[in-house]
N, CA and C atoms as an extended XYZ file, in Angstrom:
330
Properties=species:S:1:pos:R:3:atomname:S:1:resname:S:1:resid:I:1 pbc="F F F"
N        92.077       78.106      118.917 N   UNK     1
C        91.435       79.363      118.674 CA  UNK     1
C        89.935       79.133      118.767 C   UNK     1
N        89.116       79.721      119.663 N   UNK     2
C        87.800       79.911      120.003 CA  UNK     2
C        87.147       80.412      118.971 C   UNK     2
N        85.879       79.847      118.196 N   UNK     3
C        85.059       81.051      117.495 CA  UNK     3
C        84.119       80.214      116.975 C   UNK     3
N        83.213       80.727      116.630 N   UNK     4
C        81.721       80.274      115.960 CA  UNK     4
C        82.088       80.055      114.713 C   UNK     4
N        80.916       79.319      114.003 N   UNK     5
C        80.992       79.201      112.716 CA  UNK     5
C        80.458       80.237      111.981 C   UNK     5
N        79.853       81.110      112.959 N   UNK     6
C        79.379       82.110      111.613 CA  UNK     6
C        80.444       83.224      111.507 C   UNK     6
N        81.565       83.137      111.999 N   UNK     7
C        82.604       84.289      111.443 CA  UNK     7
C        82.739       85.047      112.417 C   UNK     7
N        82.142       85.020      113.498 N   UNK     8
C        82.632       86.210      114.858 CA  UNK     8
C        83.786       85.912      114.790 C   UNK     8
N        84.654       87.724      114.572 N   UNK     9
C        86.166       87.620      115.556 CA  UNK     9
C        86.402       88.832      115.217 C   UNK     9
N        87.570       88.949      116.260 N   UNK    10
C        87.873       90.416      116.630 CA  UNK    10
C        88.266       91.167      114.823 C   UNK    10
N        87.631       92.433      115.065 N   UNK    11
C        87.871       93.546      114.472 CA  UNK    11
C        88.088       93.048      112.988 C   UNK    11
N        87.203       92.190      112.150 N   UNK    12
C        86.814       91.873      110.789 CA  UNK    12
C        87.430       90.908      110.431 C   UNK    12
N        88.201       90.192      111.294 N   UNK    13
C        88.919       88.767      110.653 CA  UNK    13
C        87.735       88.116      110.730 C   UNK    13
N        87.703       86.641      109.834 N   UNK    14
C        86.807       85.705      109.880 CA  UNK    14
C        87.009       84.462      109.868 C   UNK    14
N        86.366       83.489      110.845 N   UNK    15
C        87.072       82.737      110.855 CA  UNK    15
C        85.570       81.749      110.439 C   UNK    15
N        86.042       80.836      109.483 N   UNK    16
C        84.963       79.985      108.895 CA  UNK    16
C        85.436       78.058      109.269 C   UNK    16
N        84.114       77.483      109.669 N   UNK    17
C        84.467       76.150      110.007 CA  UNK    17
C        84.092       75.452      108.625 C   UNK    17
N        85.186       74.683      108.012 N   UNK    18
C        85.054       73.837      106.786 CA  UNK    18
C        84.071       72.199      107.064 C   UNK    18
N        82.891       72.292      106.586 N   UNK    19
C        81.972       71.249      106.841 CA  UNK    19
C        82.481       69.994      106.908 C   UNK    19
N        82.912       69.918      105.923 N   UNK    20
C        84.185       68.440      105.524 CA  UNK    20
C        84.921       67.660      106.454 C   UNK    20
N        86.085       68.784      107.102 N   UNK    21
C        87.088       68.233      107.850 CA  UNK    21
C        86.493       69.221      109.515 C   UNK    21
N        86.284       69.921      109.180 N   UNK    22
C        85.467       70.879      111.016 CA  UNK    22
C        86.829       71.113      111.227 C   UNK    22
N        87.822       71.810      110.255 N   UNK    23
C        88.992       73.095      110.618 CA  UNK    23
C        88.141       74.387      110.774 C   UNK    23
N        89.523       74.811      111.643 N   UNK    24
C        89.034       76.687      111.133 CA  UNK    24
C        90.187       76.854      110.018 C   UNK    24
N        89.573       78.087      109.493 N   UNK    25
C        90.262       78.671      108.639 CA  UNK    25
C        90.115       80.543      108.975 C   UNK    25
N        91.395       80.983      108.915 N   UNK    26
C        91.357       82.225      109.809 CA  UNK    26
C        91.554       83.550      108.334 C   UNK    26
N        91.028       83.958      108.139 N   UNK    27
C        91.033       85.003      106.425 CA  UNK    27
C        91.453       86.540      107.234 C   UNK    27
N        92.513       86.916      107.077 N   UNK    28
C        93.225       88.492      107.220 CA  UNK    28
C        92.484       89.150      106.288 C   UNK    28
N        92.384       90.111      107.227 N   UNK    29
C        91.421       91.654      106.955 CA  UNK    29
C        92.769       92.627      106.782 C   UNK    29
N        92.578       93.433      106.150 N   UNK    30
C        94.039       94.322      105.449 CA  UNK    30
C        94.541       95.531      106.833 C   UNK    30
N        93.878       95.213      108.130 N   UNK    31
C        94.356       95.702      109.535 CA  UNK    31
C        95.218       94.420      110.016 C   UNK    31
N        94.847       93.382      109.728 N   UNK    32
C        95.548       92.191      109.850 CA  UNK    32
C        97.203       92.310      109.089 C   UNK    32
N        97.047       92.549      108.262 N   UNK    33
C        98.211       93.010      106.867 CA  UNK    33
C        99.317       93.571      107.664 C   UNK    33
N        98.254       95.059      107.631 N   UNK    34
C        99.050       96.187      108.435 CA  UNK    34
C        99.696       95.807      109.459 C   UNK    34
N        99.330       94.541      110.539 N   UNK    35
C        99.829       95.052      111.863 CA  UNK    35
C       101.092       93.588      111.617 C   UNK    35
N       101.012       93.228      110.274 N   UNK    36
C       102.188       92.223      110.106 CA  UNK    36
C       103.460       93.116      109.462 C   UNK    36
N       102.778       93.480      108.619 N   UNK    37
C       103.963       94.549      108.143 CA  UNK    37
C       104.255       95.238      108.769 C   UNK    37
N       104.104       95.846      110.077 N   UNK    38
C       104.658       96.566      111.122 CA  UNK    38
C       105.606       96.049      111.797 C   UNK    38
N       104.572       94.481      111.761 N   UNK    39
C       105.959       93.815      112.943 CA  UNK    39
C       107.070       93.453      112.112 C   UNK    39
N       106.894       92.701      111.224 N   UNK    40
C       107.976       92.785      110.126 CA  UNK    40
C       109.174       94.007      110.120 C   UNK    40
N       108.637       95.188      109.912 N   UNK    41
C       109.259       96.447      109.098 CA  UNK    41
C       109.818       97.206      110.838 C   UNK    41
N       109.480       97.741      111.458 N   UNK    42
C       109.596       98.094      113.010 CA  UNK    42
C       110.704       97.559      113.730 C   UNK    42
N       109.522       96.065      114.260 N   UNK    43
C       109.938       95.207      115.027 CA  UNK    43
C       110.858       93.890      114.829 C   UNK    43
N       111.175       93.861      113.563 N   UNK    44
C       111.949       92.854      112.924 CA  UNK    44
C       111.435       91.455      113.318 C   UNK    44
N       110.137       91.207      112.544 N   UNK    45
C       109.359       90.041      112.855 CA  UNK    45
C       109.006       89.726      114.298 C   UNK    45
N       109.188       90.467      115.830 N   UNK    46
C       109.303       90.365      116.834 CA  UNK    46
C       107.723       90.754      117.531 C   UNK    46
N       106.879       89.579      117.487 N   UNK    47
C       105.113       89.740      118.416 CA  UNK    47
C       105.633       90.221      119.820 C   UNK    47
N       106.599       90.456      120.491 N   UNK    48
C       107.006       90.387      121.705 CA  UNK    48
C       107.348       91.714      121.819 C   UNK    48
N       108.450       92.443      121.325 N   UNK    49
C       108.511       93.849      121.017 CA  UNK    49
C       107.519       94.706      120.422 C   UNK    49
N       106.705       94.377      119.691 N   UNK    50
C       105.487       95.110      119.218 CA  UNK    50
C       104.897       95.187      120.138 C   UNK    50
N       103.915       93.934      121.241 N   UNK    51
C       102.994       93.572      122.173 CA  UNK    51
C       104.023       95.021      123.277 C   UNK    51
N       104.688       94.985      123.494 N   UNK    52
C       105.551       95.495      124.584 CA  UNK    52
C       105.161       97.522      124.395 C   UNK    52
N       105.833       97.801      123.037 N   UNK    53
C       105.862       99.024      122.773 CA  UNK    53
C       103.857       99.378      122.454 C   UNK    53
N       103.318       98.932      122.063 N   UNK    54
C       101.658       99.151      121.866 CA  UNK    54
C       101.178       99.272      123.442 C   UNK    54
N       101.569       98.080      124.310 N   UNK    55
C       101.282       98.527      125.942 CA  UNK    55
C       101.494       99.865      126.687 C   UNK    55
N       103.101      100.179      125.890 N   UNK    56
C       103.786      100.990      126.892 CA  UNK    56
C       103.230      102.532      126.076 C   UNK    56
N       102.688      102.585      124.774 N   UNK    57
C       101.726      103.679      124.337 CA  UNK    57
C       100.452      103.315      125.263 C   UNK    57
N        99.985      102.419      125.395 N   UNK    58
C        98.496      102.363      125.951 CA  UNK    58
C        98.557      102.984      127.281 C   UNK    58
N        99.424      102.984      127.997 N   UNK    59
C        99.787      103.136      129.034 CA  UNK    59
C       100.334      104.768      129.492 C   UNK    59
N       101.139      105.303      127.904 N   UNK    60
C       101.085      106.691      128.683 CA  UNK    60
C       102.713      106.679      128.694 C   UNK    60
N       103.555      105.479      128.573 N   UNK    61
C       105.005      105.408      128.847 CA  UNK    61
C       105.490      105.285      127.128 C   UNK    61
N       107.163      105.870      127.322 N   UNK    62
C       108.040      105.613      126.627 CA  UNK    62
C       107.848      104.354      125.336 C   UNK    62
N       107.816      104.887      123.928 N   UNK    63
C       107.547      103.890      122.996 CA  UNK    63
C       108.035      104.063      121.693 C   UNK    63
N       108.228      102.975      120.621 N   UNK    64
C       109.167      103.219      119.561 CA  UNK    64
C       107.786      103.528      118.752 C   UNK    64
N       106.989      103.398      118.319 N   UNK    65
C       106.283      103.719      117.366 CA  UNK    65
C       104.831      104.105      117.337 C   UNK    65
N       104.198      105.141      117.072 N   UNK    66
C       102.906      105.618      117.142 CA  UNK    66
C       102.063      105.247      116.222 C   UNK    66
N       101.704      103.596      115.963 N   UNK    67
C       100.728      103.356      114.984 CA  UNK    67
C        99.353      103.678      115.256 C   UNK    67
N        98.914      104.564      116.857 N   UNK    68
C        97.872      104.839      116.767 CA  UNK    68
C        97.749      106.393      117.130 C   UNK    68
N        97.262      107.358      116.241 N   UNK    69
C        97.402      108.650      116.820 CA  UNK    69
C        96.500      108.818      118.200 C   UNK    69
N        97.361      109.858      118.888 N   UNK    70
C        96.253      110.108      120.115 CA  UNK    70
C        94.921      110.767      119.874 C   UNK    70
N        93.849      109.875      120.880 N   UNK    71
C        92.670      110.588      120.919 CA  UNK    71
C        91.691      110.070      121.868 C   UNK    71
N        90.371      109.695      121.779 N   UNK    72
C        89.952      109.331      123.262 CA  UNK    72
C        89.900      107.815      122.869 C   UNK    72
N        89.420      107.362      121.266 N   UNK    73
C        89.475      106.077      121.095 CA  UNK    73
C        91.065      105.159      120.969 C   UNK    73
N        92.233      105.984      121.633 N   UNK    74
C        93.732      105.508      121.357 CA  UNK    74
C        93.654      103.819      122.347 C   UNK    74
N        92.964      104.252      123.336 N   UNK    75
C        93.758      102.922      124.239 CA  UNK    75
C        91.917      101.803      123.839 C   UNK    75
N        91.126      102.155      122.825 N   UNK    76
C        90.537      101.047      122.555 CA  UNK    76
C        91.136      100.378      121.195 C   UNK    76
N        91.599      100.948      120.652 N   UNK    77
C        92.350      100.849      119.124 CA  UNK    77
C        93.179       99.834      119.916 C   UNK    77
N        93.908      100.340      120.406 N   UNK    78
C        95.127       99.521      120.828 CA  UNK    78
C        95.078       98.327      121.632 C   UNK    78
N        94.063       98.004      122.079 N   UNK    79
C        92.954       96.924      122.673 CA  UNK    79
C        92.724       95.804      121.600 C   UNK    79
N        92.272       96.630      120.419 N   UNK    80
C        91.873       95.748      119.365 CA  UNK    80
C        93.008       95.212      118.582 C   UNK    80
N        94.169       96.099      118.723 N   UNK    81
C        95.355       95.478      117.673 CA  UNK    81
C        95.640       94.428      118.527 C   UNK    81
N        96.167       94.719      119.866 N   UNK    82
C        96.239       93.374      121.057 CA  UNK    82
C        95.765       92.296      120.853 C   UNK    82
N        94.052       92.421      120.660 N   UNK    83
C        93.460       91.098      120.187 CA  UNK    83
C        93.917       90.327      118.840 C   UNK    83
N        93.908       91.172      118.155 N   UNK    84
C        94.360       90.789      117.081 CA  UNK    84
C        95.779       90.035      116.736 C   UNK    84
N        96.815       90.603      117.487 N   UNK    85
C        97.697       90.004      117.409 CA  UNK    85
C        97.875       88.759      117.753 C   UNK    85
N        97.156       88.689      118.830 N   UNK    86
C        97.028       87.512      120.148 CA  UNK    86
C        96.184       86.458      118.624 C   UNK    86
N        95.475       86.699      118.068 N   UNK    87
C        94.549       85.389      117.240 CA  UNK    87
C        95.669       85.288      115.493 C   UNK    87
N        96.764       86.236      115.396 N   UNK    88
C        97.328       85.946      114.801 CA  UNK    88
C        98.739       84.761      115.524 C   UNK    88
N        99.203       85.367      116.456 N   UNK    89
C       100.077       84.170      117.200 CA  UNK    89
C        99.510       83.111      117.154 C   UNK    89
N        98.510       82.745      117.626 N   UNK    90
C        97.817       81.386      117.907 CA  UNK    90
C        97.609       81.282      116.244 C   UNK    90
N        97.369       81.353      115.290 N   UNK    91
C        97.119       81.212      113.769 CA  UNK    91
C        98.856       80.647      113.696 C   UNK    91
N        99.689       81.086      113.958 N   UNK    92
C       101.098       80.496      113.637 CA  UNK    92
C       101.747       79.817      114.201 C   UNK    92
N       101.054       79.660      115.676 N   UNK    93
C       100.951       78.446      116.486 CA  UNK    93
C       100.831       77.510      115.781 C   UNK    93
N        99.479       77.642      115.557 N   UNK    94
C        98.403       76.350      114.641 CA  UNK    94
C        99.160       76.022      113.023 C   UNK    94
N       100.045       77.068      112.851 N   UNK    95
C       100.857       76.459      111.252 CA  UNK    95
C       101.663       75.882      111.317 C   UNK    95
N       102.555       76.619      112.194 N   UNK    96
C       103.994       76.456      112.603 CA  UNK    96
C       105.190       76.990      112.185 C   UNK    96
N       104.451       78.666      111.708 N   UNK    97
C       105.269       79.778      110.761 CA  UNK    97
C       104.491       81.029      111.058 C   UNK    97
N       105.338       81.702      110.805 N   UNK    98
C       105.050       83.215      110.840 CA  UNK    98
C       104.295       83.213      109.752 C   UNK    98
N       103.177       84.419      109.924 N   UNK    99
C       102.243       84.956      108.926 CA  UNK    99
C       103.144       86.341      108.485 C   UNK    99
N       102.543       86.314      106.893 N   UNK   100
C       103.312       87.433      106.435 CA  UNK   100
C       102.401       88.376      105.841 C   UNK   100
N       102.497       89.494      105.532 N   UNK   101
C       101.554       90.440      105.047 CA  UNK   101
C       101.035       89.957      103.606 C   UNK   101
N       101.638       89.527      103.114 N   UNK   102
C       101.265       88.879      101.703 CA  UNK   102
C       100.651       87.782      101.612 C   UNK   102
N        99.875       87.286      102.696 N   UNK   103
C        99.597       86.037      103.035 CA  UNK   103
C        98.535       86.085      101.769 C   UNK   103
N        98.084       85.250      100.847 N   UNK   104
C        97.308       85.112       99.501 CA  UNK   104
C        96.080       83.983      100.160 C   UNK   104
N        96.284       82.857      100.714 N   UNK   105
C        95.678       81.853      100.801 CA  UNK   105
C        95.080       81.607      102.219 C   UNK   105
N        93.687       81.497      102.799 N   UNK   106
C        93.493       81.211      104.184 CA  UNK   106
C        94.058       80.077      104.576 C   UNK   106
N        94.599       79.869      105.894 N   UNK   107
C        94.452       78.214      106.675 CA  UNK   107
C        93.907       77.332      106.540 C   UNK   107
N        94.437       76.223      106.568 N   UNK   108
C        93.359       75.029      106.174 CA  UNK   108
C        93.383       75.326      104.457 C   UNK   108
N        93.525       75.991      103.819 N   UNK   109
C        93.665       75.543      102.330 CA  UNK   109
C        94.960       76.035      101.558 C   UNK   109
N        94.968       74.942      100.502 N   UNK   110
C        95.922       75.176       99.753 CA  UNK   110
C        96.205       76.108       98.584 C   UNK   110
């Protein structure tokens, strides 16, 4: 996962480099939450079916769920959940577990 130390990343996550060991540590923003408990509750834990149905809204086609109402900012919203998802996969890459909405503790600590 790409990012600076001063906390740039998509749409209010933050990702901080620990001086000590030079991990990241990736801290969920409560849009972060949301778009776990979706996939969870929806998609039955499935990044692949979510990624799929958010396209096929962005797009104008056939879809199971409208987490973004229409308007002119719909297909940038949906841009940003994309990103987002994409730096949460790679976050469970990097664990080797699914993130859950209740997540209490950042990466890299105990």
């Amino acid at each position: 996962m790409a990012a600076d130390a001063k906390g740039d990343h998509s749409e209010g996550a933050t990702i901080e480099t620990h001086p000590s060991n030079g991990t990241d540590r990736f801290l969920l923003t409560d849009d972060h939450r949301m778009l776990l408990q979706v996939r969870d509750t929806m998609y039955e834990g499935s990044w692949e079916d979510f990624i799929r149905d958010l396209e096929a809204r962005a797009a104008g086609r056939a879809h199971v769920f409208e987490l973004v109402p229409a308007s002119d900012n719909m297909k940038a919203t949906i841009v940003g959940h994309l990103r987002m998802i994409s730096d949460m996969r790679e976050w469970e890459a990097e664990l080797g577990r699914l993130l859950r909405p209740n997540e209490r503790t950042p990466a890299g600590s105990s």
